[in-house]
N, C-alpha and C positions, 0 to 999 in steps of 0.2 A: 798760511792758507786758512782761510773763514770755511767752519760748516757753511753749508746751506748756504752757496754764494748763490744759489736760484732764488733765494730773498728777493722776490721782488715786488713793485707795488700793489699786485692783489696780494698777497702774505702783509703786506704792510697795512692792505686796505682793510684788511679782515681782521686785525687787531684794533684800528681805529673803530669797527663797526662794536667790536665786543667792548671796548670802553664808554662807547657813544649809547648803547644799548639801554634795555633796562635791566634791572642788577638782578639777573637770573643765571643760572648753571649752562645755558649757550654754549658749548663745544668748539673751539678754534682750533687750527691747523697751524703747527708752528715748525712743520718738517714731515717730508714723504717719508722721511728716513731715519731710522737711529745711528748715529756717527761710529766708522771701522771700533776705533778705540774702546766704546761704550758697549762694540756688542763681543769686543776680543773679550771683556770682562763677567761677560755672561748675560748679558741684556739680549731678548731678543729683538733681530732687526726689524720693529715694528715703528709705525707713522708718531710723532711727538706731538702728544695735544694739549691743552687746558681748560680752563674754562672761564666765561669772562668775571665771573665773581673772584676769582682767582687772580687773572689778569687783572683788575680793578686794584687788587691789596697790594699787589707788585707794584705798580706805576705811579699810584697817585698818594700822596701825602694824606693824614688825617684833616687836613687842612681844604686842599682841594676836596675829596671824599665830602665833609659837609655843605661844601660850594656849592655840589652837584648834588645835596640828596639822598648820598649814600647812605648807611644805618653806619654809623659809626658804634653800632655797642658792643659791650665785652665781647669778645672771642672775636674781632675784628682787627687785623694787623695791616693796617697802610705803609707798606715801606718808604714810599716817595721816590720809588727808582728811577721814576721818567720811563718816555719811550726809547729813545735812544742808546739808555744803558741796558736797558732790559733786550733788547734785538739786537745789542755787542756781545752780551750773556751768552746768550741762549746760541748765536754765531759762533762762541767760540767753544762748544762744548766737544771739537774735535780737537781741540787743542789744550786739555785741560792741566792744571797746577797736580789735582790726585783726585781718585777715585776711590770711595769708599761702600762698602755693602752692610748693612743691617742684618746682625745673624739675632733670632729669639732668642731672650734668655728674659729671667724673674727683675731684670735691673730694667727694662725697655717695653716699650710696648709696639716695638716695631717687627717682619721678620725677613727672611732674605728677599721678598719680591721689591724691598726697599733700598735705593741705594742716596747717596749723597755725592757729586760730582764738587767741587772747589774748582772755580773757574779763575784764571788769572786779572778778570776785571777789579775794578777797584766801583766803590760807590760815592757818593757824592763826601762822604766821612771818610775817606781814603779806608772801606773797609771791605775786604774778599769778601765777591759774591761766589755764593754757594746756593745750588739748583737738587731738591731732592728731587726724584724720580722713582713712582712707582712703576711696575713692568706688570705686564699682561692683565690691564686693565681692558674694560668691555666701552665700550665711546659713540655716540653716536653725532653723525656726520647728514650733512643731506638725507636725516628721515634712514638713514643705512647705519645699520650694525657695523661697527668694525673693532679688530682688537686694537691694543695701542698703548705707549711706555707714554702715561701721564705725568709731567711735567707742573707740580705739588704747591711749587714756590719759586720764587727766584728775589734772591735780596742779603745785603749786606749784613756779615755775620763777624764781632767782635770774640776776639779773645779765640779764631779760628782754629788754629792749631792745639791749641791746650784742651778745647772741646774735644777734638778729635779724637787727642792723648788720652784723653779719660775713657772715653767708649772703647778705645782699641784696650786697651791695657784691662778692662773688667770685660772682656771679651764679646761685649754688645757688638762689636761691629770688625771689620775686616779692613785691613788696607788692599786694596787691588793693582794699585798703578800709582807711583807718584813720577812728575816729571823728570826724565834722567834717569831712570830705573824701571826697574821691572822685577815685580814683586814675585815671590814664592807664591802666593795666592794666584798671580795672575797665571804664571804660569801652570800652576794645576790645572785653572779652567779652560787655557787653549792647547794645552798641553805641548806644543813647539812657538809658544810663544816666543815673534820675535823679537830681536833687542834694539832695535832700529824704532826713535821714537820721535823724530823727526815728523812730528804729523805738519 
């Protein structure tokens, strides 16, 4: 079962408008809702958004990016995910691989409004896409204020697990959920966490 099987051609059309656009901070809608799983883990249930300079670094190649005009300079990350991988991503985040949260410390410059989800897609380098996610960011939408769990990145991450290893183990970070389990974390934050993971 796919998040957000309400995917449909406006959500599709309004990701086409924010890469067709001009490369400004433009607000997109990428979900009414944050996924059971994501909010068993302390997310709250708010709307999934980004933005299309955001969307732009996700989708298109440094290659395409100068095609189009984009600024390619330092601090610019094209992953080349395409559209198609990137709305498999972002689909499947009720069905994720593990869940992890950002706790502060002196190692990190991150702190828990931070999570990192590891999605089971693969990228075009057969490599785990992995989606940060900030929570209770401020968004705006049609001219409206709204709050909303912003949606940071979306794009293929090498050497995934040993990353994780390292953050979990100098205690930057938390595991919450991995597939087939159900962690002591998670269960602190739902506190009758169930063990049925069949999403």
């Amino acid at each position: 079962r796919y998040y957000m099987n309400f995917l449909n051609q406006h959500i599709y059309s309004e990701i086409l408008k924010g890469l067709n656009g001009v490369n400004t901070d433009n607000q997109l809608f990428l979900g009414y809702y944050t996924p059971k799983i994501l909010v068993e883990c302390g997310m709250p249930n708010l709307p999934l958004m980004t933005n299309s300079s955001h969307l732009k670094e996700n989708i298109f190649s440094y290659k395409e990016a100068k095609m189009r005009g984009l600024s390619v300079a330092k601090g610019k990350h094209y992953h080349g995910l395409g559209i198609e991988k990137y709305v498999e991503a972002i689909k499947s985040l009720d069905n994720p691989l593990a869940i992890y949260r950002w706790q502060k410390n002196n190692k990190n410059k991150y702190d828990s409004n931070s999570y990192i989800v590891l999605t089971q897609v693969k990228d075009k380098n057969n490599l785990k896409v992995i989606i940060p996610i900030e929570i209770n960011k401020n968004g705006t939408y049609n001219n409206v204020e709204i709050s909303t769990n912003k949606v940071s990145s979306v794009y293929g991450k090498g050497n995934v697990w040993k990353y994780f290893e390292k953050y979990v183990m100098d205690n930057s970070m938390n595991l919450l959920y991995k597939k087939g389990s159900v962690t002591n974390d998670l269960q602190s934050v739902t506190n009758n966490a169930s063990t049925d993971n069949s999403v």
